[in-house]
SERO-4910 file (N, C-alpha, C, O; in steps of 0.05 Angstrom, whole numbers):
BEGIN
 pado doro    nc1    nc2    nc3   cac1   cac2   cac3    cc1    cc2    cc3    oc1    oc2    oc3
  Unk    A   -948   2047  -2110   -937   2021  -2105   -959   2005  -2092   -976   2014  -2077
  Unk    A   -956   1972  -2101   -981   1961  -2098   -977   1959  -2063   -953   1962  -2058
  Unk    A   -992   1955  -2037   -991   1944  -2020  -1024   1920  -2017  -1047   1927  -2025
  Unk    A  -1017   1898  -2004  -1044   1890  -2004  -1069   1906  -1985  -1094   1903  -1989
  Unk    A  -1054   1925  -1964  -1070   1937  -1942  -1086   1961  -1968  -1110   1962  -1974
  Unk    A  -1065   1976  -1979  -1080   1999  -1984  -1088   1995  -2023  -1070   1989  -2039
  Unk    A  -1108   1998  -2029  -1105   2001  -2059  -1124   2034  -2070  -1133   2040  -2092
  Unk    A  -1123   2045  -2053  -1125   2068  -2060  -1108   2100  -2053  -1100   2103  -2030
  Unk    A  -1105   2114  -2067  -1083   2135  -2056  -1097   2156  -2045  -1121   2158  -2047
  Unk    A  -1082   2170  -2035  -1089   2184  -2005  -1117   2199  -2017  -1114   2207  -2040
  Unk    A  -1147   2205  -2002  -1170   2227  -2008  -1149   2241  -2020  -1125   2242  -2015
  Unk    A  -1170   2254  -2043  -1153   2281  -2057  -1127   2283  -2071  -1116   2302  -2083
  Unk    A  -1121   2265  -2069  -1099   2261  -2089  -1091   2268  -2109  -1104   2258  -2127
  Unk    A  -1066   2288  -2121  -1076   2291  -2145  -1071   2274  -2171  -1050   2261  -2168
  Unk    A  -1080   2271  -2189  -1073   2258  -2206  -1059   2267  -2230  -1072   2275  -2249
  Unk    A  -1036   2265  -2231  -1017   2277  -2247  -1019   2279  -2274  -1024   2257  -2284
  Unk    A  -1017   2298  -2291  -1021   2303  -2316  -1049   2294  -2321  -1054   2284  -2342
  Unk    A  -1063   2297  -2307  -1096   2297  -2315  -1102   2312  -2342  -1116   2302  -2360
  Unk    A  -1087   2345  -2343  -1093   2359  -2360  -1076   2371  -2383  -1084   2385  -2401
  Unk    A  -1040   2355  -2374  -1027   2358  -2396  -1027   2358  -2424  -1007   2360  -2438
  Unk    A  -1045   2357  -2429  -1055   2358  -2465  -1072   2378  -2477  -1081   2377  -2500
  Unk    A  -1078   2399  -2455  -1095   2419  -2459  -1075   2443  -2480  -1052   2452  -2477
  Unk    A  -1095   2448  -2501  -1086   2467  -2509  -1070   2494  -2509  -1059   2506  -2527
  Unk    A  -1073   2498  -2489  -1060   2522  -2482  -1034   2509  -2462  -1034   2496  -2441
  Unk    A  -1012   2519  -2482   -981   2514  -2470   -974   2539  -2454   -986   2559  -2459
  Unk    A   -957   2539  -2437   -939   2552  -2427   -915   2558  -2443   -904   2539  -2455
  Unk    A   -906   2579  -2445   -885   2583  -2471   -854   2584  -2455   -843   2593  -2434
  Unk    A   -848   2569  -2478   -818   2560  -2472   -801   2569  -2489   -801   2562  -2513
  Unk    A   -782   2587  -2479   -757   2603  -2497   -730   2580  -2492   -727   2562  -2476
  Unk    A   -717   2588  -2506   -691   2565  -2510   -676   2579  -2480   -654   2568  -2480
  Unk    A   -677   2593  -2459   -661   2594  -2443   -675   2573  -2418   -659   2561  -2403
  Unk    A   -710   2570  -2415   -722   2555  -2405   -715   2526  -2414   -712   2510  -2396
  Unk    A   -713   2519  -2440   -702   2495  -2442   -674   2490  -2435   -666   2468  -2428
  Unk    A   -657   2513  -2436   -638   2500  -2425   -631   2498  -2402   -612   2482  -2397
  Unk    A   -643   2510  -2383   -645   2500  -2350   -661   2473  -2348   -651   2455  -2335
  Unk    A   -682   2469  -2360   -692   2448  -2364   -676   2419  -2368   -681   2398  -2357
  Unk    A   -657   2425  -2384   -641   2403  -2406   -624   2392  -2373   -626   2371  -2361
  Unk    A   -608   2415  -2365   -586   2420  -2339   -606   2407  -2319   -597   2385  -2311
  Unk    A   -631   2412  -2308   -644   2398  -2292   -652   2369  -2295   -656   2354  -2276
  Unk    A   -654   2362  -2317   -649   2333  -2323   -621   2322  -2314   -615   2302  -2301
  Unk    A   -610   2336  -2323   -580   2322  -2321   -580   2314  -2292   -575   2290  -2287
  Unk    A   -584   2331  -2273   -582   2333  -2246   -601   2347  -2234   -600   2371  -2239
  Unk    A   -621   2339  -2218   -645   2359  -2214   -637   2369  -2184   -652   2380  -2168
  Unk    A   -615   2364  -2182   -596   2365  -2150   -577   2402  -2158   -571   2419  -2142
  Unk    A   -572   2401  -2189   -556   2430  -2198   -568   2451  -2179   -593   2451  -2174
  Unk    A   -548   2471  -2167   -552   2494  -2160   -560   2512  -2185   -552   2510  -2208
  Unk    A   -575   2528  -2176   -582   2552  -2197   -559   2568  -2198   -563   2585  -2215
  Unk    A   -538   2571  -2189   -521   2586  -2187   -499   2571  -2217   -487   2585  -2234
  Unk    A   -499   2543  -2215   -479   2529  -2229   -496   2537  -2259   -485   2542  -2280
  Unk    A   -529   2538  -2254   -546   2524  -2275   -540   2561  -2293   -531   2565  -2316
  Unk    A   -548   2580  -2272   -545   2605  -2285   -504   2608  -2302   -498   2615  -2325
  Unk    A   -491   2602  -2287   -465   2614  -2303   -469   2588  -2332   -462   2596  -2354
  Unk    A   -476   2564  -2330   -479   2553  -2360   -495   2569  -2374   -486   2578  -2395
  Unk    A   -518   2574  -2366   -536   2589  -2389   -538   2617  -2392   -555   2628  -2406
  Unk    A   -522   2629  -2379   -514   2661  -2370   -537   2677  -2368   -544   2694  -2385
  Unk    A   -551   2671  -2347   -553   2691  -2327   -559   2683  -2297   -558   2659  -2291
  Unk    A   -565   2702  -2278   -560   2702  -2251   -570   2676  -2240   -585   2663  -2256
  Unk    A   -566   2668  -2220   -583   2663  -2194   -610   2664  -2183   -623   2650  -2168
  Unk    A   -612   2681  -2191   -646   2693  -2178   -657   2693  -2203   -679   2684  -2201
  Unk    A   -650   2699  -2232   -667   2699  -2250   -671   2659  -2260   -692   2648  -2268
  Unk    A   -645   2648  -2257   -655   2627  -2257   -683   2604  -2230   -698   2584  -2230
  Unk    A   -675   2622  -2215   -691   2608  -2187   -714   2610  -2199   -727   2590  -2205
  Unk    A   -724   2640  -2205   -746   2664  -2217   -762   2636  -2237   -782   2623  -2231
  Unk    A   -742   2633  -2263   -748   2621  -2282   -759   2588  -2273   -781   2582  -2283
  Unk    A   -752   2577  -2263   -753   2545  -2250   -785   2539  -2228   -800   2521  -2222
  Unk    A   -782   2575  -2221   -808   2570  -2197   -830   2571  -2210   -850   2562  -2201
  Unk    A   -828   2585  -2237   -860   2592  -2263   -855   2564  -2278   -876   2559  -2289
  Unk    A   -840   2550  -2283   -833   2522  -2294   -848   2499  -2266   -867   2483  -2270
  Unk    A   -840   2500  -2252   -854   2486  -2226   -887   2497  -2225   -904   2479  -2224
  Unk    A   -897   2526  -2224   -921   2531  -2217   -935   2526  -2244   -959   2534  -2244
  Unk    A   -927   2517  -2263   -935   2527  -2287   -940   2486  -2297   -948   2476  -2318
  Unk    A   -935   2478  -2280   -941   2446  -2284   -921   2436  -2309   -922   2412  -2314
  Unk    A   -906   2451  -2321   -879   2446  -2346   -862   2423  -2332   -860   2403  -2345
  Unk    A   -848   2424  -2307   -829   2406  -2299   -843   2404  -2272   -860   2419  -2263
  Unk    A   -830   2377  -2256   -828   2368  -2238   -809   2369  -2218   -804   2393  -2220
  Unk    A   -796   2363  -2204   -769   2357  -2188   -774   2334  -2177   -795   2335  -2165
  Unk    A   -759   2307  -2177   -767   2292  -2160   -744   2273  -2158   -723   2276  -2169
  Unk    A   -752   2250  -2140   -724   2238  -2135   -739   2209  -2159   -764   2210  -2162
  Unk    A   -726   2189  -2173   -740   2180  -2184   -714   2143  -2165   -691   2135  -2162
  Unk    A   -740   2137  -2160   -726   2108  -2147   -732   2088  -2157   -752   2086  -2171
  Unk    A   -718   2069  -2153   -708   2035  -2162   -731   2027  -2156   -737   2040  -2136
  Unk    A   -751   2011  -2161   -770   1994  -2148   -755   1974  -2142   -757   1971  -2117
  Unk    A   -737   1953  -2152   -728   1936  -2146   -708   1935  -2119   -707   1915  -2106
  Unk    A   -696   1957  -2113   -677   1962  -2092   -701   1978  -2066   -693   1986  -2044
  Unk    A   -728   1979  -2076   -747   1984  -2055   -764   1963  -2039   -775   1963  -2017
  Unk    A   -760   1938  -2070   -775   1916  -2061   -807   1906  -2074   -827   1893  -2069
  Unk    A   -794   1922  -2093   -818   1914  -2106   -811   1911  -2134   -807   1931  -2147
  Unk    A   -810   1882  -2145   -795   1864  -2162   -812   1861  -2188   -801   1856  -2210
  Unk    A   -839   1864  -2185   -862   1856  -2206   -865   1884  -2220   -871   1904  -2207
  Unk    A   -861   1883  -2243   -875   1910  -2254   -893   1898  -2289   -889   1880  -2304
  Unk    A   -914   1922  -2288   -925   1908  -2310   -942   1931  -2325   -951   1952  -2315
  Unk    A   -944   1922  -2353   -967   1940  -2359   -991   1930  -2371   -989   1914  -2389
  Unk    A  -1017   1940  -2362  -1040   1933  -2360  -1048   1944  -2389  -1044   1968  -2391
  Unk    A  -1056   1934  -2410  -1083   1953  -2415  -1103   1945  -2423  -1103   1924  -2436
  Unk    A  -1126   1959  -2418  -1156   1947  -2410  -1167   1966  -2445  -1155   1983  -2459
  Unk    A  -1190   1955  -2447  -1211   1953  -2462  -1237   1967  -2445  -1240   1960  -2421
  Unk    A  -1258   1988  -2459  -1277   1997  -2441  -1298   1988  -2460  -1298   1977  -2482
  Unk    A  -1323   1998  -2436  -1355   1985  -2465  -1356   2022  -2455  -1373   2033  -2468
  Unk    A  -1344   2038  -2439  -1359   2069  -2435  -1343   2091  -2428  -1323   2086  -2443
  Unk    A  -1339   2107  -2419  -1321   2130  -2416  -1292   2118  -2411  -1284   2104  -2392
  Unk    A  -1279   2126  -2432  -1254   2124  -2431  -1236   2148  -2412  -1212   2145  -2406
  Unk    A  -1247   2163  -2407  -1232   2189  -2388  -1244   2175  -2366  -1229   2157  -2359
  Unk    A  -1265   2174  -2353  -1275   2166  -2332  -1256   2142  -2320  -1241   2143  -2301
  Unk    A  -1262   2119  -2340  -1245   2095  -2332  -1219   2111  -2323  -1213   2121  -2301
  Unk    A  -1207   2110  -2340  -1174   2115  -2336  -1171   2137  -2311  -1148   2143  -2303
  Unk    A  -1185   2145  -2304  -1190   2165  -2282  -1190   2149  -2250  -1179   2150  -2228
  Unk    A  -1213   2131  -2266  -1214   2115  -2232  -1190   2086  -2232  -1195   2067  -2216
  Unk    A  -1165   2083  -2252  -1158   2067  -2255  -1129   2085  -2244  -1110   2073  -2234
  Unk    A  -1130   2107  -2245  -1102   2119  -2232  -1109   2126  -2205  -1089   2133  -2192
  Unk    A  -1125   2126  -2198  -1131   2131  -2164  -1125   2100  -2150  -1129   2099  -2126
  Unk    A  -1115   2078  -2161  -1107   2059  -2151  -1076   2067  -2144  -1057   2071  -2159
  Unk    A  -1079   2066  -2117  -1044   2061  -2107  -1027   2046  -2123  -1004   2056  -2124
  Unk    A  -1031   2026  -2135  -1000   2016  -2149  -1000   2024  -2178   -979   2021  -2189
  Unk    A  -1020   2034  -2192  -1018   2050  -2213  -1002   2074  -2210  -1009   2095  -2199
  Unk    A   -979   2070  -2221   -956   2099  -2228   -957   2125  -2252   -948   2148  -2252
  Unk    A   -976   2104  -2274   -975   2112  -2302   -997   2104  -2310  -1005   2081  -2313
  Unk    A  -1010   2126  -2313  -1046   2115  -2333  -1050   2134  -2361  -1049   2159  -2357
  Unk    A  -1054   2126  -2382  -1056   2140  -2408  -1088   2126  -2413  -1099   2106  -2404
  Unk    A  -1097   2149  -2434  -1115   2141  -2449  -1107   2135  -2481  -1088   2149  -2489
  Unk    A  -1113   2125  -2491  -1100   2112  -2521  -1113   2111  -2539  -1137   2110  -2536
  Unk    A  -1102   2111  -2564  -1121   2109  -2589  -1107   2068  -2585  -1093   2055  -2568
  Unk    A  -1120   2062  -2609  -1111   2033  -2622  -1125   2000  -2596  -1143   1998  -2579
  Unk    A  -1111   1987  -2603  -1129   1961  -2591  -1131   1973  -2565  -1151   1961  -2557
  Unk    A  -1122   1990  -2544  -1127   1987  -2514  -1136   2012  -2519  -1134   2027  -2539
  Unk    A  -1150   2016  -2494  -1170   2048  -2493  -1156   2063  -2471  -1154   2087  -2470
  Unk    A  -1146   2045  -2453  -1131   2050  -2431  -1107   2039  -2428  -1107   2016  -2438
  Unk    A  -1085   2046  -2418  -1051   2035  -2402  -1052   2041  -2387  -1064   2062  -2385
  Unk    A  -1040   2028  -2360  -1038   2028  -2334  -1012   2016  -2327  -1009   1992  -2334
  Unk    A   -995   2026  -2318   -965   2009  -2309   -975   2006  -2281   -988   2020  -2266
  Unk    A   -967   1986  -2279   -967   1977  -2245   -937   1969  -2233   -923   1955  -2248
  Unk    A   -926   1979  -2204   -907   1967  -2190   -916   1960  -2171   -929   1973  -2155
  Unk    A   -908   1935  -2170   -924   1912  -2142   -894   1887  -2132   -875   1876  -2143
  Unk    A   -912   1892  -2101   -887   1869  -2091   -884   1840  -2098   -864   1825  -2096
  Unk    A   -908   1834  -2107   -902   1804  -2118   -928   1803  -2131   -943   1822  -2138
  Unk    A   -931   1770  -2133   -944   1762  -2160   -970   1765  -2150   -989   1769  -2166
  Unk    A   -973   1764  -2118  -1008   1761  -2108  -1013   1783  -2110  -1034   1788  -2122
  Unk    A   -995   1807  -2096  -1002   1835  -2107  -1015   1849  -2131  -1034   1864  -2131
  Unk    A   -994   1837  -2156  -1004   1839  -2179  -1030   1831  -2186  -1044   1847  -2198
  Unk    A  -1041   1804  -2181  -1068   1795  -2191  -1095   1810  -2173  -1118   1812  -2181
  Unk    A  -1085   1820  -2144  -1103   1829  -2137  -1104   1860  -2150  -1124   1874  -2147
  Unk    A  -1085   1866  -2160  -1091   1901  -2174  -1111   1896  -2196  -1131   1910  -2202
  Unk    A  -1100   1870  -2208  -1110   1875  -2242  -1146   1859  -2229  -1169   1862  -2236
  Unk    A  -1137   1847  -2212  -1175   1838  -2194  -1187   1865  -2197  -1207   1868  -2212
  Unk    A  -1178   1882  -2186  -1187   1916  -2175  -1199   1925  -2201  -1223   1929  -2205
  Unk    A  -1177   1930  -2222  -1181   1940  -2247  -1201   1931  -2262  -1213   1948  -2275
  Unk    A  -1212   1900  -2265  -1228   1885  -2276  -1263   1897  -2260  -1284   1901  -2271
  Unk    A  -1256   1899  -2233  -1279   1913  -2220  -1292   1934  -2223  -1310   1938  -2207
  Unk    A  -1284   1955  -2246  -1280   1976  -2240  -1306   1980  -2274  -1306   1969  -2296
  Unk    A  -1319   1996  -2266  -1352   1993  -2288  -1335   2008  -2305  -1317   2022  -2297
  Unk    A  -1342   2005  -2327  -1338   2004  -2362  -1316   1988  -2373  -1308   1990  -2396
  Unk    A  -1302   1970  -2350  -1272   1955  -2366  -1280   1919  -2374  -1289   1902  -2359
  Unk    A  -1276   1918  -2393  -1293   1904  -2408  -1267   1878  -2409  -1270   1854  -2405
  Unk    A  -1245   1892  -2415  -1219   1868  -2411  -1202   1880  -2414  -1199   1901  -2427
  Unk    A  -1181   1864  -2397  -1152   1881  -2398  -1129   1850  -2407  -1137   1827  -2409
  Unk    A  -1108   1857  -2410  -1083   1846  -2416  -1062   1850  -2398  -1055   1873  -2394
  Unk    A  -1053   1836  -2388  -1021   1845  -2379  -1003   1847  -2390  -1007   1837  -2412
  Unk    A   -975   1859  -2388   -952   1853  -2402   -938   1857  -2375   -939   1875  -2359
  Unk    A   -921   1832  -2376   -902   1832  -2356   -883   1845  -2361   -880   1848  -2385
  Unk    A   -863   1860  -2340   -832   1869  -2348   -818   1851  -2339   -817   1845  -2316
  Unk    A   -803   1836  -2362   -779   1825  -2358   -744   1830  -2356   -725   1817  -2346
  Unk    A   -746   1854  -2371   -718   1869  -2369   -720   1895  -2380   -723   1900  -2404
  Unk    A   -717   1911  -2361   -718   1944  -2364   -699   1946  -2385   -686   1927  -2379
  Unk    A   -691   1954  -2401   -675   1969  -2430   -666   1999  -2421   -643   2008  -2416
  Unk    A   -682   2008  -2422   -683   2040  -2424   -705   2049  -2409   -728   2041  -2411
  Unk    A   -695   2074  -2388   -714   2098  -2378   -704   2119  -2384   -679   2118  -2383
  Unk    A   -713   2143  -2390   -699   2166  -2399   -727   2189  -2386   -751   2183  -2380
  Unk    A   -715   2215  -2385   -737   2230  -2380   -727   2253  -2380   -718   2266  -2362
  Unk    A   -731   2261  -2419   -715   2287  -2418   -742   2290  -2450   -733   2287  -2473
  Unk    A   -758   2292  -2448   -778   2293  -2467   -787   2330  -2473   -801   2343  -2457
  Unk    A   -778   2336  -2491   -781   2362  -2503   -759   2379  -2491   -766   2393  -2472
  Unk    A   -737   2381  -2498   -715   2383  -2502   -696   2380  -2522   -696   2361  -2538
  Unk    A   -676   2399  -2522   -657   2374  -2551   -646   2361  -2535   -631   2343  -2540
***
């Protein structure tokens, strides 16, 4: 989230799905997806509720969820309103590089109000979503981003009306 004090996130930070695309998966049997599917629904479910739907125990579901957690497969998290937080502006950036497209997009998610950074095939090389408290916020991020060596130009796209969030991706 943008603040004007801070635009960088904490030393060390990690940066999420840095390596999600690496070849080597973690294997997923249909009883892992279906705790999976149940943890979407409610990431609040007891393993106790989550085990008698998918039949088996307690402990083997805990078992199963903690190699799903260590294994970087799922998350747990609380996922919040920006708007009911106060922060009304959301947008998505994407920039153009003249040089490392990993690099860029690397130092473009170590910005505090960057939530979401992809690297891309097609007209943008990079995406960046930003949530920011207002409009000065916003121009000083995409200021930041424009600063930042190999980004050659970026675009905005404002959000004007959320449609759809969903986050149940590889699953039925």
């Amino acid at each position: 989230m943008a603040s004007e004090a801070g635009d960088r996130a904490a030393p060390g930070a990690r940066i999420e799905y840095a390596e999600s695309f690496a070849a080597d998966r973690f294997p997923l049997d249909d009883l892992s997806k279906d705790i999976i599917g149940h943890l979407q629904e409610d990431g609040r479910r007891s393993y106790a509720s989550i085990g008698k739907a998918v039949g088996l125990s307690e402990a083997a579901v805990r078992q199963r969820v903690q190699k799903l957690l260590d294994s970087k497969v799922i998350q747990i998290v609380a996922v919040t309103d920006p708007l009911q937080l106060g922060f009304p502006r959301h947008a998505m950036i994407g920039v153009r590089c003249s040089g490392d497209m990993v690099e860029t997009a690397d130092e473009i998610a170590r910005l505090s109000a960057v939530d979401y950074c992809v690297v891309t095939a097609g007209k943008f090389d990079v995406l960046a979503e930003v949530v920011c408290e207002n409009d000065h916020a916003l121009l000083d991020i995409i200021h930041k981003i424009r600063a930042i060596k190999n980004v050659r130009e970026t675009e905005t796209f404002m959000y004007l009306s959320l449609r759809k969030q969903i986050y149940n991706w590889g699953t039925p």
